[in-house]
C-alpha positions in Angstrom: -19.3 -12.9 47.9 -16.7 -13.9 45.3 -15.1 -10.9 44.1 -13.5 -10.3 40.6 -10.2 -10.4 39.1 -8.8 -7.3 37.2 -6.1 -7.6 34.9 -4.2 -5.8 32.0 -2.7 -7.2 28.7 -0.2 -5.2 26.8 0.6 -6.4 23.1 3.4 -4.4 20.9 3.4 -5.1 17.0 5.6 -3.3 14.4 5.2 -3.4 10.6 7.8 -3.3 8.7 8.1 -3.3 4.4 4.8 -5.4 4.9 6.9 -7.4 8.1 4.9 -7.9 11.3 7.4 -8.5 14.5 6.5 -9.3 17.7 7.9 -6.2 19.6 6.8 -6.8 23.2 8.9 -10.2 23.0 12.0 -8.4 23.8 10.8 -7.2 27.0 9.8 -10.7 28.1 13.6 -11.7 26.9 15.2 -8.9 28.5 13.5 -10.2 31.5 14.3 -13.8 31.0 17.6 -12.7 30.7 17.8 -14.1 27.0 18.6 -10.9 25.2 21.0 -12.9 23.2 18.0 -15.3 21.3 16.3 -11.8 20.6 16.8 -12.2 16.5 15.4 -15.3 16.5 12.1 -13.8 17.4 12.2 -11.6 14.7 9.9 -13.2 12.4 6.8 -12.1 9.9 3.8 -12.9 12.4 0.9 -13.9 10.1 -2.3 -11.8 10.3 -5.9 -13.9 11.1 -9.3 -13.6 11.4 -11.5 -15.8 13.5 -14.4 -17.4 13.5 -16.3 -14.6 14.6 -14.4 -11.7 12.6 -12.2 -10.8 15.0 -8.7 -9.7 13.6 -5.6 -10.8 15.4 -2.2 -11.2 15.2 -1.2 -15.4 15.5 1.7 -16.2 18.2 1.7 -12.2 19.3 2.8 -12.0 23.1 0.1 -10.4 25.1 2.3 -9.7 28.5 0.5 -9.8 31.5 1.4 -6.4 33.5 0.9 -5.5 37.7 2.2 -1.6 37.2 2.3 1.5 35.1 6.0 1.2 35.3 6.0 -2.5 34.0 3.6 -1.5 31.0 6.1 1.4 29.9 9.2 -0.8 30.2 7.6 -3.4 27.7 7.1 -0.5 25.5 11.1 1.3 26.0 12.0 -2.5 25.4 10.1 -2.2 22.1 11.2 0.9 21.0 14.7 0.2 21.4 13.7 -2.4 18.5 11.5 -0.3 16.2 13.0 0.5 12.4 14.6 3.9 12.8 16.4 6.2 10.3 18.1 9.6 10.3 16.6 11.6 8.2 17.5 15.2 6.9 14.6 16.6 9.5 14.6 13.9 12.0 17.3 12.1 13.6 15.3 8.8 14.5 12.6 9.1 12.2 10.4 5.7 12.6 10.5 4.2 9.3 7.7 1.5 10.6 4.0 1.9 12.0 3.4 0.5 15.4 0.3 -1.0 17.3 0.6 -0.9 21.1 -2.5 -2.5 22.2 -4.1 -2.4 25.6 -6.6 -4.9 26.8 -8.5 -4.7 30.1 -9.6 -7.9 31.4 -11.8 -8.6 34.3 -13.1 -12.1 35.9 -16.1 -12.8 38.3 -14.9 -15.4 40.6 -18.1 -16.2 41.4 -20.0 -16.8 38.1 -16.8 -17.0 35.3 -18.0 -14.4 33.4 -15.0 -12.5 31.6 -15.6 -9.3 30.4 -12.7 -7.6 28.7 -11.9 -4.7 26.3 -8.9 -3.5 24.0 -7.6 0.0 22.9 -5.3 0.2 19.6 -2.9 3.1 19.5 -0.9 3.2 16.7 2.0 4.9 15.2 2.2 5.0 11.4 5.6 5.7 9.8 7.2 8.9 9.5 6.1 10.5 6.1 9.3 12.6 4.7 9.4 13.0 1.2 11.9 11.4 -0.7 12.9 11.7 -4.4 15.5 9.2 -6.1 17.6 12.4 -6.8 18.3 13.0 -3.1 20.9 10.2 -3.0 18.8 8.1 -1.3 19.3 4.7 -0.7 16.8 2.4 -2.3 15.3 1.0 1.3 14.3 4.8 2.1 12.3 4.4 -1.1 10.3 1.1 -0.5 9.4 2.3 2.8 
């Protein structure tokens, strides 16, 4: 017999006053020890649509992970990224949504066949309510 190959894909996207960034890139960096080229990897990732209607996210990392631990450091690495703002009833309210996605992907040695599956969790954007009258800075208002 063969056997099969298991494996699991972790993806983390934030968007951003219509911005997507590539948020799982900075654990790879981290990792690479290249924290320093971090900002140049902040850029607006363009989403697609293939052939077959599938919507994806072009040049989006999709990190190849061997542990619980691993996944939830590409996500702390992430989050340490993530548009945040103080707000009068939240100290780090996320001004962003987020899209952690988690694809399972198995392989039969024997025959080829791949057989995977994705879950999306996402994380929209803190909702406060602000009015112009509040002092509040024109960014808080185009979020």
């Amino acid at each position: 017999g063969g056997g099969e190959n298991v494996g699991l894909l972790v993806s983390f996207l934030e968007i951003y006053l219509e911005r997507v960034r590539d948020l799982g890139i900075h654990y790879l960096l981290n990792k690479q020890g290249n924290s320093s080229k971090l900002e140049h990897h902040d850029e607006n990732l363009k989403i697609r649509q293939d052939e077959n209607g599938t919507v994806y996210v072009k040049n989006l990392q999709r990190i190849h992970v061997s542990s619980v631990e691993e996944g939830l450091d590409v996500i702390r690495a992430g989050l340490q990224k993530r548009q945040t703002y103080e707000t009068e009833h939240n100290p780090v309210s996320s001004r962003s949504h987020t899209v952690l996605t988690l694809t399972l992907v198995r392989a039969d040695q024997e025959t080829g066949d791949m057989l995977s599956g994705s879950i999306n969790l996402v994380d929209l954007a803190g909702s406060e309510r602000l009015t112009a009258d509040q002092n509040t800075q024109p960014d808080r208002l185009r979020e």
